[in-house]
C-alpha positions in Angstrom: 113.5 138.5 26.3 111.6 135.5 26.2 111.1 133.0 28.6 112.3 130.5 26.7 115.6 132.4 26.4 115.8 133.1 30.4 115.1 129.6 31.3 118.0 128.2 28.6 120.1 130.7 29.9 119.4 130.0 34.0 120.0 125.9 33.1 123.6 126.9 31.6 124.6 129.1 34.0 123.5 126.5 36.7 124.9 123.7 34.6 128.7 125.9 34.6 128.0 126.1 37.9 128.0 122.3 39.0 130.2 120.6 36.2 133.0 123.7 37.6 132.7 123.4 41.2 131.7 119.5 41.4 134.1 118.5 38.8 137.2 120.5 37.8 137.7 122.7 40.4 138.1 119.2 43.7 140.3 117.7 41.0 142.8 120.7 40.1 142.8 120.7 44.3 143.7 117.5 44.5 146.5 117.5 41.7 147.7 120.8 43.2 148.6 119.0 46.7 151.2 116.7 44.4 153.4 119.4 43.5 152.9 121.3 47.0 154.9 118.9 49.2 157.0 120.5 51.7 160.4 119.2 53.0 162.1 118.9 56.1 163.8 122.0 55.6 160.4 123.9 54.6 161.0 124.3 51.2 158.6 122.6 48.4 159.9 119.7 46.3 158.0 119.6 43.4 159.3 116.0 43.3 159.2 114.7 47.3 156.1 112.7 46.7 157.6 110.9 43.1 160.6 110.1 45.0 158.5 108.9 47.7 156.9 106.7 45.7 159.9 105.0 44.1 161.5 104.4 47.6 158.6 103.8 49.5 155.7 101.6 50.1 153.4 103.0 47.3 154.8 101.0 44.7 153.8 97.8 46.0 150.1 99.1 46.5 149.9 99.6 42.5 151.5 96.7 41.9 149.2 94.6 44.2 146.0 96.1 42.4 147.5 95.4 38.9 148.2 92.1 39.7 144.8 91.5 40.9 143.5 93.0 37.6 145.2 90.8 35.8 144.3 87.5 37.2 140.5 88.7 37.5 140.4 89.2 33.9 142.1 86.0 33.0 139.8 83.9 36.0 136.2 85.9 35.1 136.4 85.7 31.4 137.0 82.1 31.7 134.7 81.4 34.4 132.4 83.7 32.4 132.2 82.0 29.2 132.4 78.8 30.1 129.3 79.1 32.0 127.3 80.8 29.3 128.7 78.0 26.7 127.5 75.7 29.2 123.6 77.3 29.6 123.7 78.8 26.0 125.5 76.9 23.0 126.0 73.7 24.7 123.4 70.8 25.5 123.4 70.5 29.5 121.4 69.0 31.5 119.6 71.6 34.0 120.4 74.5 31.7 118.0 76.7 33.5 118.6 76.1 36.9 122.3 76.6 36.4 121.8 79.8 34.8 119.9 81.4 37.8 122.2 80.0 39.8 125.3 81.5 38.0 123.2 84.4 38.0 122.8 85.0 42.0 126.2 87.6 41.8 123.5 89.8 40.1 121.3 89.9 43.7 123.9 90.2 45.9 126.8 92.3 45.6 129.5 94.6 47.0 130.6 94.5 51.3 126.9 92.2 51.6 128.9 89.5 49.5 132.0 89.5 50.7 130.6 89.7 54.3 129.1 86.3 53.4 131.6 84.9 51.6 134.0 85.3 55.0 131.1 83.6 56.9 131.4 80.4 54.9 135.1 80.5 54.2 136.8 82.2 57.1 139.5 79.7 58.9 136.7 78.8 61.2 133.7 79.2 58.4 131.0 76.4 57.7 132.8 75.1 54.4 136.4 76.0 55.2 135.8 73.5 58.3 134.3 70.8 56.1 136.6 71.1 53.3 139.3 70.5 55.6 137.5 67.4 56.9 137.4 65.8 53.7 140.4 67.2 52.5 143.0 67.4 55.1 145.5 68.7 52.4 143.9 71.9 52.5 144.8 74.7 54.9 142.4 76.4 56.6 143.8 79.9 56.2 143.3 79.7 52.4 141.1 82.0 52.3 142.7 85.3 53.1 144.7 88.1 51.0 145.3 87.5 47.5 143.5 84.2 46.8 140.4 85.0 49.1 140.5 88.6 47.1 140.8 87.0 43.8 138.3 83.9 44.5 135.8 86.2 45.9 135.9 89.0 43.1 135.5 86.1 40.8 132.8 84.6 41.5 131.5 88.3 42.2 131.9 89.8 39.2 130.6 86.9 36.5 127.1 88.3 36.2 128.1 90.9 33.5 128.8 87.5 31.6 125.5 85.7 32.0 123.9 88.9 31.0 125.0 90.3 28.2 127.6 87.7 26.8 124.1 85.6 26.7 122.9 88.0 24.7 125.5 88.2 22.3 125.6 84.2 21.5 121.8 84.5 21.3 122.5 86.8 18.0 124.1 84.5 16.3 122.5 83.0 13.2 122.6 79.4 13.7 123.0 78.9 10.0 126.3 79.8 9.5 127.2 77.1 12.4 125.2 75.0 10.4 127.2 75.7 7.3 130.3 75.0 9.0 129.4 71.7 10.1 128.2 70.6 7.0 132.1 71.5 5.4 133.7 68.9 7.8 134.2 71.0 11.2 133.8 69.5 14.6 131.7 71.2 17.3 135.1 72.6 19.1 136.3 73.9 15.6 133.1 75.7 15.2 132.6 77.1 18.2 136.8 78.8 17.7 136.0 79.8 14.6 132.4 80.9 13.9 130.6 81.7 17.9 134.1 83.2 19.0 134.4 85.9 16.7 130.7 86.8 17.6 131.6 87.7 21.0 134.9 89.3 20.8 133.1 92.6 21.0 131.2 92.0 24.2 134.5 90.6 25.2 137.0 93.7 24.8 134.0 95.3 26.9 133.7 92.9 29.7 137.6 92.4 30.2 137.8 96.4 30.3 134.9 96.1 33.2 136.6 93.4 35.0 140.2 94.9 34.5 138.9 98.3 36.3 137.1 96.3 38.7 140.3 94.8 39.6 142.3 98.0 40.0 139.4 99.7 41.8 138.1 97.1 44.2 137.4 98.3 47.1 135.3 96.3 49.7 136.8 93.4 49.0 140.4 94.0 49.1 139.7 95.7 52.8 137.8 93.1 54.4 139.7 90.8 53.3 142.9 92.0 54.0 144.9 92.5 50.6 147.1 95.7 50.0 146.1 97.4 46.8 145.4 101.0 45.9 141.9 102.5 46.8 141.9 100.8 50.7 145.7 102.8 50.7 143.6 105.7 49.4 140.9 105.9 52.1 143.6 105.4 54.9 145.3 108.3 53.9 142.5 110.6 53.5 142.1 110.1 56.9 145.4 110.1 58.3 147.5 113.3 59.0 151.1 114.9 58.9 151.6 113.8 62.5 151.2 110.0 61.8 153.1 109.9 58.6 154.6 111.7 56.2 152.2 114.0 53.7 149.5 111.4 53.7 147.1 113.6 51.9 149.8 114.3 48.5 150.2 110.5 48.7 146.6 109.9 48.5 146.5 112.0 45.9 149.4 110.7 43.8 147.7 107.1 43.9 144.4 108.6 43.1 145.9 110.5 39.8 148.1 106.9 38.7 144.3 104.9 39.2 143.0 107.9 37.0 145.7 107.1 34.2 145.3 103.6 34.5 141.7 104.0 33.8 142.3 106.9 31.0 144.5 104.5 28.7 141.8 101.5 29.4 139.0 103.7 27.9 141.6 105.0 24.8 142.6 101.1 24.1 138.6 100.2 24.2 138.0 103.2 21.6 140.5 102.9 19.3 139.6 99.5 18.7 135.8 99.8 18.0 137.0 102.5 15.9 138.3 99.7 13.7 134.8 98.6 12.8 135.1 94.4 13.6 131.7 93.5 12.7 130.2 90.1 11.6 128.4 89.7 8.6 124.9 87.4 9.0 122.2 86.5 6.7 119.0 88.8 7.2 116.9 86.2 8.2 118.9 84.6 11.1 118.1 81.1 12.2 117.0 80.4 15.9 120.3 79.1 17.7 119.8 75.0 18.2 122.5 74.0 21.2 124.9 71.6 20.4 125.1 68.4 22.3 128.7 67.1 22.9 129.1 63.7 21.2 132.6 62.4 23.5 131.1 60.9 26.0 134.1 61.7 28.4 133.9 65.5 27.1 130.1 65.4 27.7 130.6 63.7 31.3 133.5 66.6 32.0 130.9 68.9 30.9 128.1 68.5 33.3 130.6 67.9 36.1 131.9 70.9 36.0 128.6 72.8 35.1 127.3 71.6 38.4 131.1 72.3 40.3 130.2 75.7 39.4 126.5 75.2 40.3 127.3 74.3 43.9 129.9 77.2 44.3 127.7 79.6 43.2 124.5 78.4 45.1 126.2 77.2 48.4 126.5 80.9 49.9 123.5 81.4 48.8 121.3 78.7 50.4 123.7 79.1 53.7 123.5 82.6 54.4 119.7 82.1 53.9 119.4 79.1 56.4 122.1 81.2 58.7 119.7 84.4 58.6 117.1 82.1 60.1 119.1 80.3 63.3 119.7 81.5 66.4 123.2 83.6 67.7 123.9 79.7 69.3 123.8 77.9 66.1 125.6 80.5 64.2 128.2 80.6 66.8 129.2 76.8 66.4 128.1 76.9 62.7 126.1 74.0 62.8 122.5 73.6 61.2 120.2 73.3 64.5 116.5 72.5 63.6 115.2 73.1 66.8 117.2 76.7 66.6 115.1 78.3 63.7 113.9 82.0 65.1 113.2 85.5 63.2 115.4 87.2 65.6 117.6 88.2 63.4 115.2 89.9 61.2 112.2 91.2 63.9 112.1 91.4 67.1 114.7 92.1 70.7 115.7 89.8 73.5 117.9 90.1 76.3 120.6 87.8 76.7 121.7 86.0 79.8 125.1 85.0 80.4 127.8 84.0 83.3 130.9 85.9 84.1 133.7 84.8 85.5 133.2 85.5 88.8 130.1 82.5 87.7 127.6 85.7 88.4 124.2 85.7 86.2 124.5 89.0 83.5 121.2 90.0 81.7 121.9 92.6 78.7 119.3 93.8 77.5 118.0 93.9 74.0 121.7 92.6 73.3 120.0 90.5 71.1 118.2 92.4 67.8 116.6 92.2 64.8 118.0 93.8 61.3 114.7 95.9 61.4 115.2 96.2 65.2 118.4 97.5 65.9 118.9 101.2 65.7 122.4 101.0 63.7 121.4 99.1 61.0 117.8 100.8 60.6 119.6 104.2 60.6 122.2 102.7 57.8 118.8 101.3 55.5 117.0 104.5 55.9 120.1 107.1 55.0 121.0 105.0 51.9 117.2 104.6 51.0 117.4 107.7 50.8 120.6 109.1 49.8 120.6 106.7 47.0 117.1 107.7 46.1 117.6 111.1 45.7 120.3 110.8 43.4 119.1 107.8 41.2 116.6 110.7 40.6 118.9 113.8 40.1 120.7 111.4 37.6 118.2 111.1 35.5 116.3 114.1 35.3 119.6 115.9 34.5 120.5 113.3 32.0 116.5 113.4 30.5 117.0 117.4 29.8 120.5 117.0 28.5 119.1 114.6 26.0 116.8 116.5 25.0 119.0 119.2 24.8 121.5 117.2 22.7 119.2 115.7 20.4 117.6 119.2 20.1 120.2 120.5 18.9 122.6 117.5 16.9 126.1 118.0 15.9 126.4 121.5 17.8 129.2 122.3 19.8 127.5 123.3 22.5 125.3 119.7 22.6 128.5 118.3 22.0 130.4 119.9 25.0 127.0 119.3 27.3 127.8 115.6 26.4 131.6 115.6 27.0 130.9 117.2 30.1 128.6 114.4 31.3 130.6 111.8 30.3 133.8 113.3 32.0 133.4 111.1 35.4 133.8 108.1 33.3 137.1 109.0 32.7 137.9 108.7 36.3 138.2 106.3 39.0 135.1 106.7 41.6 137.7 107.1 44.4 139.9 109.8 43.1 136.1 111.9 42.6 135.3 111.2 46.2 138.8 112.1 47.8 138.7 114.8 45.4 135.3 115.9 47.4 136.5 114.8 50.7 139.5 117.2 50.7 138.4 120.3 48.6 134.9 120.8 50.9 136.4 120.0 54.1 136.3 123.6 54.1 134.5 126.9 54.1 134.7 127.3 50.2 133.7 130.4 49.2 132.3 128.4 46.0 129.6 126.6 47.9 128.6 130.1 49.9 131.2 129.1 52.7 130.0 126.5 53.7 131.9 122.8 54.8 130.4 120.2 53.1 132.3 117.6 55.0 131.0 118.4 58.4 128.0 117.4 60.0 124.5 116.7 58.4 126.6 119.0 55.2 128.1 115.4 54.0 125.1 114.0 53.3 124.7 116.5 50.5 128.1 115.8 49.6 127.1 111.5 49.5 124.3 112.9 47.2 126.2 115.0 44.8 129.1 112.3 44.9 126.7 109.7 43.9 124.9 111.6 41.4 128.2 112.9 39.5 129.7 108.9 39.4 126.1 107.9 37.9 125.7 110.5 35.3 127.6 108.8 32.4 126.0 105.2 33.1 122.6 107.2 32.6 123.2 109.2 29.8 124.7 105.9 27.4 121.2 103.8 28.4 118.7 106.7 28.5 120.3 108.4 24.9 119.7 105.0 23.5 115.8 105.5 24.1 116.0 108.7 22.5 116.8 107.2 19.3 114.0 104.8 19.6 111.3 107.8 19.1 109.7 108.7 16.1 110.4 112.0 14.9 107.0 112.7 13.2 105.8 111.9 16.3 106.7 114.9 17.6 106.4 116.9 14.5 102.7 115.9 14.2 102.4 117.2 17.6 103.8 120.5 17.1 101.5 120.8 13.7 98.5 120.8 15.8 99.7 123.7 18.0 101.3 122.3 20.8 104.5 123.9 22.6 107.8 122.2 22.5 107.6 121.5 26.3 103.9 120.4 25.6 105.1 117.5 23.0 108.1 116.9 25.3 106.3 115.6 28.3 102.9 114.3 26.3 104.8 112.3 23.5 108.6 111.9 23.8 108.1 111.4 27.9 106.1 108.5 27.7 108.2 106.7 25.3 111.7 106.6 26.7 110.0 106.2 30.5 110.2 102.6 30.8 114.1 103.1 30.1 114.2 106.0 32.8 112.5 103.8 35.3 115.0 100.6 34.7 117.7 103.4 34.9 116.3 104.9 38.2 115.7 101.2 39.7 119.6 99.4 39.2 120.7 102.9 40.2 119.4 103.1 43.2 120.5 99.3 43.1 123.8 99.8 43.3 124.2 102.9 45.0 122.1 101.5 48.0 124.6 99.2 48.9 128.1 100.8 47.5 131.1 101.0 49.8 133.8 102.6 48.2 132.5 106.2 48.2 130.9 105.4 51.7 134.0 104.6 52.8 135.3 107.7 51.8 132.9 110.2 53.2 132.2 107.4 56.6 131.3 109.6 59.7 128.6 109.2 62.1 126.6 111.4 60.5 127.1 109.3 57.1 127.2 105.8 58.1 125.4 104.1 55.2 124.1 100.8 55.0 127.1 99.2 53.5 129.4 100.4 56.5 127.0 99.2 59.0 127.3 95.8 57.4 131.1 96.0 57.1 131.0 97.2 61.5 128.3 94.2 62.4 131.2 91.2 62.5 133.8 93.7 64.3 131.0 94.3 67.0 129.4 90.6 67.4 129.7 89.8 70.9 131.6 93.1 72.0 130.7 93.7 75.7 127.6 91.1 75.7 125.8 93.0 73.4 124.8 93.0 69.7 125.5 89.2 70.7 123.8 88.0 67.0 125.4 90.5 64.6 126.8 88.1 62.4 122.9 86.5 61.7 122.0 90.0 61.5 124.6 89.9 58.6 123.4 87.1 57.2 119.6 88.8 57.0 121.1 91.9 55.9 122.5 90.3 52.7 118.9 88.2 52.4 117.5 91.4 52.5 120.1 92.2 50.0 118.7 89.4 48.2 115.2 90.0 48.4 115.7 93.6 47.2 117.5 93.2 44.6 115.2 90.4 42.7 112.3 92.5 43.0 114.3 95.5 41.2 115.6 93.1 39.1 111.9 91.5 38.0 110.4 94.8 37.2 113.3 96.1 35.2 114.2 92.7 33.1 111.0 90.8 33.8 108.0 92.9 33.5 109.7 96.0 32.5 111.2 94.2 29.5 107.6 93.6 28.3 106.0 95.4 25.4 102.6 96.8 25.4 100.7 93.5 23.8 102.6 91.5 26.4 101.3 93.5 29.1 97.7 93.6 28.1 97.9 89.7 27.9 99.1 89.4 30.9 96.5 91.3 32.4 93.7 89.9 30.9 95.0 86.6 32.4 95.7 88.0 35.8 91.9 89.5 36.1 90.0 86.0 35.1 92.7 84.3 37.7 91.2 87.1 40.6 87.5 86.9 39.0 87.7 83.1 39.4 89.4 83.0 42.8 86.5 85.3 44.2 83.8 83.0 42.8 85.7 80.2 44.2 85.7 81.8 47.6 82.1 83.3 47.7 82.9 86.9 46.8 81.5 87.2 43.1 78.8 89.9 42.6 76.8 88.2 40.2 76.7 88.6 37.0 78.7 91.0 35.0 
C-alpha cells in the first residue's frame, strides 16, 4: 500500500474521529436529556420539560431575546445605512473622519465594550451625569435592561455596515444614477430606486447577522442586566437538581429552540439567493461621484445628524482613553483631573493608604496595579493569547487540507460530505456547541480515553477544541474563496516538470492563497481573544480568560481596599483592546490588502526615507 493511500486513510479515520465525538455525539447528549426528565413520582415524562416551558419562566426568556432581535435589526440597519449613505453616496462634510469614527465598533468589541459603555452611562457614569444636567427630563437609570441592551448592541454591531455595505455602494456604476437623473428623478428617487436595489443583497446578509446577534447575545445582555436566552443558558449549566427543578433538560431545551431559530434563518437566507436577484451594469462601470443634497434644510439635517452620530460613536472612545490614563481618585469622582494623569493603570504597583473607621491609617499593599501588573489580568491575556492562538491555527490548517481535498476532488460525494461536515457548526448557535461540551465531557468518556475534559487544566483543551469547531465554517467560506483565485496550469506546469503533488502543494498553491490564511488566522484570533460567551460557558479558575477577567474587574474595584483602580484597569484593558485590534486590523485590510506592485513601491519609498534619515543623522557609509 502506498503511502499516499495510508496517510489519506489515517486523515479520514482521524477526521471520523473528531467531527463524531466533537460534534454529533455532545449534541445527541444534550437532546437526549430533553426527553429523559424524571417526575416527582420517578417515572420519565417525555413531556415534563415542554410543559415546563409553557407554564414556566422559559417562555419569557425567548421572548425577551426575540424581541431584542427584532428591534436590533430594525435600529442597526438604519443606523447602518444611514451612515454609509452619509460617508459614501452623499456629499458630507468630514466624510473621512466620520467613517473611522463610525468604524471604532470594529477595534473594540464584545464584554471590553460593554464594560465601557457602563462606565460612561451607568446611573452615576461621566455622560449619564451630564446629560442629566443639561437635560433634567432624563432619568438617570436609562440605561439599564432593554434599552441599555438594545442601545449598546447597536451602536456595537454597525461595523459589519461600514464594511461591507461600503463595498457594495462602491460597485455601483455611477452611470446608471446618471441616467436616472437625466429622465427627471430627484436625488431621493434615485437613491429608492437605483442604489437600493444594489444593496438588498448585502442587506438580507447583514439583517440575518444582526437578527442572530440579537438572539445570541451574550455579554451584553448579562452585564447589563436583561433576561434573554443564552445568560438563562449559562445559569443553568451551572445550577443543579437541588436548586431548581432539572436545570440541565431546561438548558438544553433553550439551547435546541436557539438552534431552530438559527436553522430556519439560514433556510430563509438560502432560498432567497437561490432566486438569483442580481443587477445588471454596463461592463465599464463609472467611478461613483457623491451626490450633494441641494435642500438646504435636508443638507443642514444631514450633517447634523452625521456628526450626532459622530460624537456617539467617538465619545467612549476618547473617554475610556483619557480614563485609562487618570488616577483611581479621578476615576472615582469621574471628573477629568490634569494634575491626576499616571500609567498606573497600565505599568507599575503602589500601595494605597487609607483611614478606617476607627480613623486608624491602613496601608494595602500593591492594592493598587497595573493591567500588565496584576496577576489576574496577566494570567487572563496570556491563556487567551494562547488558547485563541492555537486554535486560529488548527482552524486553518484543517480548513487548508480540506480545501485542498475538496477542490481535489470536485463534485465527489466524499468532498462534498468533508464540506457539509465543516460547515455543520454554522447551523448552530455557539452556546448550544459549548453546553453541548460542557455536559457530555464533564465525564470520564470512554470516547476521549476516559478522561474529563471539564476538570482541571483538561478544559483548556476543551476552550481549544470549542473554539476551533465554532471557527471552522467562517474559515472554510474565506479561505475556499482563495482557492479559486489560483491558476490551474499553475499547478499542472508544475507537475509536468516532475514535481509531487505535495511538492506543487506547498511551492505554488501555498504561497498564493497565504495572504488570505494569514487575514484568516489574524481576525480569528481577533475575536476569539476577547469572546465571552463560550468563556462563560467553560469559566473555572483554571479557564478564566481574558474576557471574564474584564467582566470580574468592576465587581472587585474597591473590595476589601484592594484592587482599589480596577475600573482604570478596565478602561486600559479595552485601550489595549483598542490598540490590538488596529494593528490586526492594518495588516489584514491595510497592508495585507496590498498587491505585490503596491508592496514593492512602498518599499522602495520606505528604504530612501531610512537611507536619508541616516545621512541626516551622521550614520551613512559613504557611497553606495
Amino acid at each position: 500500500m502506498k503511502l499516499k493511500t495510508i496517510f489519506s486513510i489515517f486523515c479520514f479515520v482521524l477526521f471520523g474521529y473528531l467531527f463524531l465525538g466533537f460534534m454529533v455525539m455532545p449534541l445527541f447528549n444534550t437532546l437526549s436529556q430533553i426527553f429523559s426528565v424524571k417526575n416527582a413520582a420517578g417515572e420519565t415524562d417525555y413531556l415534563l420539560v415542554f410543559k415546563f416551558l409553557c407554564e414556566g419562566t422559559m417562555s419569557g426568556f425567548i421572548f425577551n431575546s426575540l424581541k431584542l432581535a427584532v428591534a436590533l435589526v430594525l435600529c442597526v440597519n438604519v443606523i447602518g445605512v444611514s451612515i454609509v449613505l452619509l460617508t459614501e453616496y452623499f456629499d458630507i462634510k468630514g466624510a473621512p473622519i466620520l467613517r473611522l469614527a463610525y468604524m471604532t465598533p470594529m477595534i473594540y468589541s464584545g464584554v471590553a465594550l460593554v464594560a465601557g459603555f457602563q462606565f460612561l452611562y451607568n446611573s452615576d457614569g461621566i455622560m449619564t451625569t451630564w446629560l442629566c444636567k443639561v437635560f433634567p427630563f432624563i432619568d438617570s437609570q436609562w440605561f439599564t435592561g432593554f434599552n441599555a441592551v438594545l442601545f449598546t448592541l447597536t451602536f456595537a454591531s454597525t461595523g459589519n455596515h461600514s464594511l461591507f455595505l461600503r463595498n457594495a455602494i462602491r460597485t455601483i456604476d455611477y452611470s446608471t444614477i446618471e441616467a436616472a437623473r437625466n429622465m427627471g428623478a430627484g436625488p431621493f428617487k434615485t437613491l429608492l430606486k437605483v442604489v437600493f436595489p444594489t444593496m438588498v443583497p448585502t442587506l438580507i446578509s447583514l439583517t440575518v447577522i444582526c437578527f442572530t446577534t440579537g438572539l445570541c447575545a451574550m455579554s451584553t445582555p448579562t452585564l447589563l442586566g436583561y433576561d434573554s436566552i443564552n445568560p438563562e443558558i449559562v445559569r443553568l449549566a451551572g445550577s443543579s437538581s437541588v436548586d431548581e427543578a432539572f436545570p440541565q433538560a431546561r438548558a438544553a431545551l433553550l439551547s435546541i429552540i436557539l438552534a431552530m431559530f438559527t436553522i430556519i434563518q439560514l433556510i430563509i437566507l438560502t432560498i432567497y439567493e437561490k432566486k438569483g436577484k442580481y443587477l445588471s451594469v454596463s461592463k465599464t462601470k463609472t467611478k461613483l461621484i457623491k451626490q450633494k443634497i441641494s435642500n438646504k434644510f435636508l443638507n443642514i439635517a444631514a450633517h447634523l445628524y452625521a456628526y450626532v452620530l459622530f460624537i456617539i460613536y467617538m465619545t467612549p472612545v476618547i473617554m475610556l482613553i483619557i480614563f485609562s490614563l487618570q488616577n483611581y481618585k479621578a476615576i472615582e469622582a469621574k471628573t477629568i483631573n490634569f494634575s491626576a494623569w499616571t500609567l498606573s493603570n497600565f505599568v507599575g504597583k503602589a500601595d494605597y493608604e487609607f483611614l478606617t473607621n476607627r480613623g486608624k491609617t491602613v496601608i494595602r499593599e500593591g492594592a493598587i496595579s497595573g493591567l500588565f501588573a496584576n496577576p489576574d489580568t496577566i494570567s487572563g491575556i496570556r491563556l487567551s493569547f494562547i488558547l485563541s492562538a492555537i486554535a486560529a491555527a488548527l482552524a486553518c490548517v484543517i480548513v487548508v487540507i480540506a480545501c485542498e481535498y475538496i477542490f481535489k476532488n470536485k463534485n465527489k460525494k466524499r468532498a462534498i460530505l468533508v464540506e457539509s461536515c465543516l460547515m455543520f457548526p454554522w447551523l448552530l448557535p455557539t452556546i448550544l456547541i459549548c453546553y453541548s461540551y460542557r455536559i457530555f465531557f464533564n465525564d470520564n468518556i470512554w470516547y476521549v480515553f476516559g478522561q474529563n475534559l471539564y476538570y482541571k487544566e483538561n478544559v483548556r483543551l476543551l476552550i481549544i477544541m470549542a473554539y476551533t469547531v465554532i471557527r471552522l465554517p467562517y474559515a472554510l467560506r474565506l479561505i475556499k474563496a482563495a482557492f479559486y483565485s489560483i491558476d490551474e496550469e499553475l499547478e499542472n506546469a508544475a507537475r509536468n516538470l516532475g514535481a509531487s503533488s505535495f511538492y506543487a502543494f506547498v511551492k505554488v498553491k501555498l504561497p498564493v492563497i497565504m495572504p488570505n490564511v494569514w487575514a484568516v488566522f489574524a481576525l480569528t484570533f481577533l475575536a476569539l481573544f476577547s469572546e465571552y460567551g463560550m468563556a462563560a460557558t467553560f469559566h473555572s479558575s483554571y479557564g478564566k480568560t481574558y474576557s471574564m477577567v474584564v467582566k470580574d474587574m468592576t465587581v472587585e474595584a474597591g473590595r476589601g481596599g484592594y484592587n482599589v483602580n480596577a475600573v482604570g484597569r478596565q478602561c486600559a484593558s479595552t485601550v489595549f483592546k483598542m490598540i490590538l485590534s488596529s494593528i490586526i486590523l492594518l495588516l489584514v485590510y491595510g497592508l495585507g490588502s496590498m498587491d505585490l506592485r503596491e508592496k514593492l513601491y512602498y518599499k522602495r519609498i520606505y528604504k530612501t526615507k531610512l537611507k536619508n534619515m541616516l545621512k541626516f543623522i551622521g550614520f551613512d557609509k559613504g557611497k553606495e
